[in-house]
C-alpha positions as CSV (number, residue, x, y, z in Angstrom):
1,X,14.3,1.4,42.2
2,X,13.5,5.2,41.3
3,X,11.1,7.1,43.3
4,X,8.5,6.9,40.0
5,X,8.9,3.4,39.9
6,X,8.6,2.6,43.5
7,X,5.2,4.7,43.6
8,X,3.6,3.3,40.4
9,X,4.8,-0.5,42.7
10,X,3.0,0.6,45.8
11,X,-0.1,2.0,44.3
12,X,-0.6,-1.2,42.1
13,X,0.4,-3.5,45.4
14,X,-3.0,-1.8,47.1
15,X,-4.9,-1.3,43.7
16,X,-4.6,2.6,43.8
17,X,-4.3,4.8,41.1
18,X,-1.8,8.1,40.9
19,X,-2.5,11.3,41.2
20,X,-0.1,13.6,39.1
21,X,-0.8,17.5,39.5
22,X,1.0,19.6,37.6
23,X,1.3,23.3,38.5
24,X,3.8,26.1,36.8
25,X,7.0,26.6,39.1
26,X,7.2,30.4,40.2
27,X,3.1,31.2,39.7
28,X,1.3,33.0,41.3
29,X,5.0,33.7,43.1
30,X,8.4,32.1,43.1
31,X,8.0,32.0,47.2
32,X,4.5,29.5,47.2
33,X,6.1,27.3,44.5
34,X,7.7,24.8,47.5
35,X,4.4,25.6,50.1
36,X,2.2,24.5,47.1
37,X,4.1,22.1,46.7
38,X,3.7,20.6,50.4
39,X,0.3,21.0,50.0
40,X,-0.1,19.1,47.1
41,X,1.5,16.2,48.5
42,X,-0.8,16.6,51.8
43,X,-4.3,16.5,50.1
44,X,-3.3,13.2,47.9
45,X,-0.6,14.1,45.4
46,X,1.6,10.7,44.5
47,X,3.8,12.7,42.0
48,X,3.9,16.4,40.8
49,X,4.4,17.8,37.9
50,X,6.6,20.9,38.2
51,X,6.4,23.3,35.2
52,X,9.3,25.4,33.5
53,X,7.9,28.5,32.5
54,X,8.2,29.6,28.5
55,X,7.9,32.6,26.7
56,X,6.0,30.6,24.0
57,X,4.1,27.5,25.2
58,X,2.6,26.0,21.9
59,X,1.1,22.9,23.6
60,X,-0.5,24.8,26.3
61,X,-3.7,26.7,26.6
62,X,-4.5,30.3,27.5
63,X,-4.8,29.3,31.4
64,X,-1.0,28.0,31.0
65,X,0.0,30.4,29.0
66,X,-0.8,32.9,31.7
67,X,0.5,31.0,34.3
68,X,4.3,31.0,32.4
69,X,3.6,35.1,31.8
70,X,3.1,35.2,35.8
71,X,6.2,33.5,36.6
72,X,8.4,34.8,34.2
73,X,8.0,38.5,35.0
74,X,9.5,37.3,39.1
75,X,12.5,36.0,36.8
76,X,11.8,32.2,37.4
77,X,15.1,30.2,35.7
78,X,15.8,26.7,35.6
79,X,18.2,27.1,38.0
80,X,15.9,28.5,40.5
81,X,13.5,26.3,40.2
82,X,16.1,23.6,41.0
83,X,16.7,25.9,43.5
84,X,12.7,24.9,44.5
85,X,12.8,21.2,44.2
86,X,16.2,21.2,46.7
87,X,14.5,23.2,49.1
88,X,11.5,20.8,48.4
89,X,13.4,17.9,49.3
90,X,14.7,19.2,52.8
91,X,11.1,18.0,54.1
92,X,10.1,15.4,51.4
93,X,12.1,12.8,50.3
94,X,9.4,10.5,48.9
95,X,7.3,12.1,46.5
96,X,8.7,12.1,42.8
97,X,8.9,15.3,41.1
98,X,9.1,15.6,37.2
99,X,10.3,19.0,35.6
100,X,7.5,19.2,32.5
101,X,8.2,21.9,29.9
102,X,10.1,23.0,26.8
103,X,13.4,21.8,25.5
104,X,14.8,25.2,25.1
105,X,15.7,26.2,29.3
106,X,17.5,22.9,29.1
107,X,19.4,22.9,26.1
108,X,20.6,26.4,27.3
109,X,22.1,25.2,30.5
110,X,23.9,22.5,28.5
111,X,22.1,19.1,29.1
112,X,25.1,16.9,31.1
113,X,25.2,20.0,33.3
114,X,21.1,20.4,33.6
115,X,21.0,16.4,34.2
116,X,23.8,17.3,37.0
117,X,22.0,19.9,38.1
118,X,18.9,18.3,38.4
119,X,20.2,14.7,39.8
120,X,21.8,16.7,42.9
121,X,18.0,18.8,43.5
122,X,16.0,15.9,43.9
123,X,14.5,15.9,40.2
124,X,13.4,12.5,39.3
125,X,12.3,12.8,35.8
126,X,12.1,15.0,32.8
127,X,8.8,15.3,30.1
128,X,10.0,18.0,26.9
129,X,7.3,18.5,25.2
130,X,8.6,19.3,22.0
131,X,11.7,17.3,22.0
132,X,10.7,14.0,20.2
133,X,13.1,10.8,20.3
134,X,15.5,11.7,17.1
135,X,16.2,14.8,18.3
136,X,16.7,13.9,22.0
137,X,19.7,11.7,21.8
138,X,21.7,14.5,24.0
139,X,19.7,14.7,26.6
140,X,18.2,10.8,27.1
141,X,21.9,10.5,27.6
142,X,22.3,12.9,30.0
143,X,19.5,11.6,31.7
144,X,20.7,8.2,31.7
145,X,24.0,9.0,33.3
146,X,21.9,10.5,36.3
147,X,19.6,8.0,36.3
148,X,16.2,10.3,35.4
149,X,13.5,8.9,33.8
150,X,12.5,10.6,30.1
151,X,9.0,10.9,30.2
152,X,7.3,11.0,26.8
153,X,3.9,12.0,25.3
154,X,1.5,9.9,23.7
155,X,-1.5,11.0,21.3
156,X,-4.7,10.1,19.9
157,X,-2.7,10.2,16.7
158,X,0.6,8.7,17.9
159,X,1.0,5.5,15.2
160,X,2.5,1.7,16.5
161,X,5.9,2.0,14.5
162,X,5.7,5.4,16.6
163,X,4.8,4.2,19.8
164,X,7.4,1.7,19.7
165,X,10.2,3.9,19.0
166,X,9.0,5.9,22.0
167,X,8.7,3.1,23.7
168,X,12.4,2.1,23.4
169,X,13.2,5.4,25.0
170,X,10.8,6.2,27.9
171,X,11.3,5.4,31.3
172,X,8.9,5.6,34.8
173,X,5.7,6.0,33.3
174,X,3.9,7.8,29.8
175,X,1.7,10.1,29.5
176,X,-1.4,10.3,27.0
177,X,-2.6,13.4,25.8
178,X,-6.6,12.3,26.0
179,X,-7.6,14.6,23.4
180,X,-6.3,16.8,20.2
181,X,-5.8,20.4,21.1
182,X,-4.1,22.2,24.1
183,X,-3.8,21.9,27.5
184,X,-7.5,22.7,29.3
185,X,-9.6,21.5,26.0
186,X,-12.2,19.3,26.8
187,X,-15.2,17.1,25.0
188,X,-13.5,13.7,26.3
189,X,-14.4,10.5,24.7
190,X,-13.8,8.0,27.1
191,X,-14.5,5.5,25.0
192,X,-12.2,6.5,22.6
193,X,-9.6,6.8,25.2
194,X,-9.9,3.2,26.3
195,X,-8.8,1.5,23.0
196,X,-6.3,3.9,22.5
197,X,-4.6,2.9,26.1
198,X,-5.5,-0.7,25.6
199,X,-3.4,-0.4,22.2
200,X,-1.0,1.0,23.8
201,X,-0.5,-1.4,26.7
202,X,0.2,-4.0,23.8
203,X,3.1,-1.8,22.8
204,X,4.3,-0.1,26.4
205,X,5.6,-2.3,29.2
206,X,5.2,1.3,31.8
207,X,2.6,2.4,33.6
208,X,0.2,5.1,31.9
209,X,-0.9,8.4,32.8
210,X,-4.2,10.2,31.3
211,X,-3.5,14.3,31.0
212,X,-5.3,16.7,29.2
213,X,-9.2,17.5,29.8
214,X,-9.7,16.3,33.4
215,X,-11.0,18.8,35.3
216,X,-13.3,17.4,38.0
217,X,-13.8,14.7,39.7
218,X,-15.8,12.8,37.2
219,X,-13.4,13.0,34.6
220,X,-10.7,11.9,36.5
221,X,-12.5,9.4,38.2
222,X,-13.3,7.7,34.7
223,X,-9.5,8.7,33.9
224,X,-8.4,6.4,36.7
225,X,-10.7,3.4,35.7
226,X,-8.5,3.2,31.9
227,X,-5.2,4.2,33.3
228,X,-2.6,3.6,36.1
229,X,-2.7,7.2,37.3
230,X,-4.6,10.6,36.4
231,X,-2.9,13.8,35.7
232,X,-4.5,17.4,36.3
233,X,-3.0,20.8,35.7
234,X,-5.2,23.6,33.9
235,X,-8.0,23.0,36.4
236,X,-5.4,23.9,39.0
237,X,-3.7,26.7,37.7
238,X,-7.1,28.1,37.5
239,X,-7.3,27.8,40.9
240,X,-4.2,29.6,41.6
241,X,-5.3,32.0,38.8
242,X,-8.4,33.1,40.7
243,X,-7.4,32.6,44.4
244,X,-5.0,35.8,46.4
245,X,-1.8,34.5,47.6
246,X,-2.8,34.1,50.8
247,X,-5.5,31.8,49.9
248,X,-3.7,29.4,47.3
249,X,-2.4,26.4,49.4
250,X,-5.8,26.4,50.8
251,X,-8.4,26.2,47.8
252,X,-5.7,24.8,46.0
253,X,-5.6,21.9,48.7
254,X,-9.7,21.6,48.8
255,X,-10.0,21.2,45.0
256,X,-7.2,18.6,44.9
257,X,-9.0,16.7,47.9
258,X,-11.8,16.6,46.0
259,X,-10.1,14.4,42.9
260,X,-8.0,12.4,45.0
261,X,-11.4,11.2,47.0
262,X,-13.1,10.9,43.7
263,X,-10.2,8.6,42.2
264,X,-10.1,6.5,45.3
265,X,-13.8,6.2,46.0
């Protein structure tokens, strides 16, 4: 049983929902990446979402956009940033960890040596976000070989015949992108969101994650009510936007606290 799948098993054992932050490897410095990490996991993380940075992040929003410009100019790579997840592993061996980002870095490395690459760090699964099933045969190979999950995006405007090709091909959870727009866009209609996931549970024997929009504790709280697990990233790459380095873990740590008591309360 993978790590993603094992987690999704324990929370639903005890009725609990997941917590999926997602920050940008390398911001606000490559040498917090694996500390922010810790403290992720410390204040209720159950998996993290570890960006690649890109120079042209079309799905994301300005806060995301910045938070790639930030790490790129330290020189963040793919390869250091398995560098990041190995290191990473040394003290935590439990929590999954899911490289999220843009199909370029890894098609670039070559994908059977990425998958390699990323197998022997302590990567557990991969979400490109503009790689869709026909043009990902490659690398859900790859992936398969180093038995990594392909995690894949859902929409508002996803169709059936398209959520059951997708559905065919992804592995350890999905993710639903709440709303149309970019990452940190808001105006959620929960309503809305509940007969999309309930029309997608016909269609999707994995759990499902809600992404896109949440940003406090209310949102994610009626996140975690629809779905099997919540994910939050602009709201905390604001955080690390607005905090010195010195203060990062820390605020970074209360804000997260903050959803994960709201989630479980």
């Amino acid at each position: 049983m993978s790590r993603i799948e094992s987690t999704f098993s324990k929370l639903h054992e005890k009725g609990g929902k997941a917590l999926v932050p997602f920050v940008t490897a390398g911001d606000p410095h490559p040498s917090l990446t694996v500390p922010l990490m810790h403290a992720l996991v410390k204040s209720g993380a159950d998996i993290i979402e570890l960006g690649v940075p890109f120079s042209d992040p079309m799905s994301d929003g300005q806060v995301i956009q910045r938070a790639s410009e930030r790490s790129l100019k330290f020189g963040t790579s793919l390869h250091k940033i398995l560098e990041m997840v190995a290191e990473f592993r040394k003290k935590d061996d439990m929590t999954p960890v899911v490289l999220m980002g843009y199909v370029n870095p890894f098609e670039a490395m070559g994908y059977g040596r990425f998958a390699a690459a990323a197998k022997r760090a302590g990567v557990d699964g991969v979400l490109t976000v503009d790689c869709p099933p026909e043009e990902a045969t490659e690398l859900l190979e790859a992936l398969a070989g180093e038995g990594m999950d392909p995690v894949f995006l859902l929409s508002p405007t996803t169709t059936e015949a398209r959520i059951e090709k997708i559905a065919k091909y992804a592995s350890g959870y999905v993710y639903y992108v709440s709303l149309k727009g970019v990452t940190g866009a808001t105006h959620l209609d929960f309503p809305e969101i509940e007969r999309r996931v309930g029309e997608i549970r016909k269609l999707v024997d994995l759990p499902i994650c809600i992404g896109f929009g949440i940003r406090d504790g209310a949102t994610a709280k009626a996140a975690s009510i629809i779905a099997d697990g919540v994910v939050i990233g602009s709201r905390i790459v604001q955080e690390i936007e607005h905090s010195d380095p010195g203060s990062v873990e820390r605020n970074v740590s209360a804000f997260l606290g903050t959803i994960r008591k709201a989630i479980d309360g």
